[in-house]
C-alpha positions as CSV (number, residue, x, y, z in Angstrom):
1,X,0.0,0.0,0.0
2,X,1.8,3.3,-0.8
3,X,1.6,7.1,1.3
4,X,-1.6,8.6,0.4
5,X,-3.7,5.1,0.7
6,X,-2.1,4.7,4.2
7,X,-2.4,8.2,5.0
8,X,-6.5,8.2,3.6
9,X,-6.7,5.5,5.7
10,X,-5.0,6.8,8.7
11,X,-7.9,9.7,9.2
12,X,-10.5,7.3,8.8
13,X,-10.8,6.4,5.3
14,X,-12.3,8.0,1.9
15,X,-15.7,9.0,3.8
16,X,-14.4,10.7,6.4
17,X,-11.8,12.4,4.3
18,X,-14.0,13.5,2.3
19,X,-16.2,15.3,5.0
20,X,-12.9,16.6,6.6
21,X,-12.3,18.4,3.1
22,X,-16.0,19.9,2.5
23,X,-15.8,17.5,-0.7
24,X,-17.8,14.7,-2.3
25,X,-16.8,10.8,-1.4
26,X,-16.0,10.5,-5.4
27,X,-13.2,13.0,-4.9
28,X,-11.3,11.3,-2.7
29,X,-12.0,8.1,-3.9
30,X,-10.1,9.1,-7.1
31,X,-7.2,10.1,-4.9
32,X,-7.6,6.8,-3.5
33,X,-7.7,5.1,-6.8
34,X,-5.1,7.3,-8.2
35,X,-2.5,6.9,-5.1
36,X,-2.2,10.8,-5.7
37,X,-3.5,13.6,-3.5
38,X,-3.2,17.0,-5.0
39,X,-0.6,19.1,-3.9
40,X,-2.7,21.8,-2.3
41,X,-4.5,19.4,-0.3
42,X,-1.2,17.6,1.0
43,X,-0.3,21.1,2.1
44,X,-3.6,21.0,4.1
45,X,-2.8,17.9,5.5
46,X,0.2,19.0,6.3
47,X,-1.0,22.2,8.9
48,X,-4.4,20.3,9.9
49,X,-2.8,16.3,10.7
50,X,1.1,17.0,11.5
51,X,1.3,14.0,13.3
52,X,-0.1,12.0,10.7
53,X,1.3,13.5,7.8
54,X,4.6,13.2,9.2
55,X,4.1,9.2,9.9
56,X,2.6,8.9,6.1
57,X,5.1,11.3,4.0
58,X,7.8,11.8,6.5
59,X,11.3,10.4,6.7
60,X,12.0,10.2,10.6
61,X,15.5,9.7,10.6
62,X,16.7,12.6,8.2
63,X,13.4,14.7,8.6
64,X,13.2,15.1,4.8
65,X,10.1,13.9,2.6
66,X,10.3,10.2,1.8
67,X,10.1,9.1,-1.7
């Protein structure tokens, strides 16, 4: 399973993503499908879920974003 699947999944999952973001289930589920989110919504992420961001995109040991 790669980043963003893990990371949907880590707030709960397309549904309640998708209610996070004000946006329709069909939205994320293409981000979902796609293993892409879009980059304005990472940075989103990013100030709303640190902690979770950080687990998801996050290299721990260098404190760089993982590939």
């Amino acid at each position: 399973m790669n980043k963003e699947k893990k990371f949907i999944l880590s707030l709960g999952g397309v549904t309640k993503v998708a209610a996070l973001c004000g946006l329709n289930k069909s939205a994320v589920s293409m981000w979902h499908a796609k293993q892409k989110i879009p980059n304005g919504w990472l940075k989103y992420f990013e100030e709303k879920f640190p902690e979770e961001y950080k687990k998801a995109f996050m290299d721990e040991d260098v404190g760089i974003k993982a590939d």
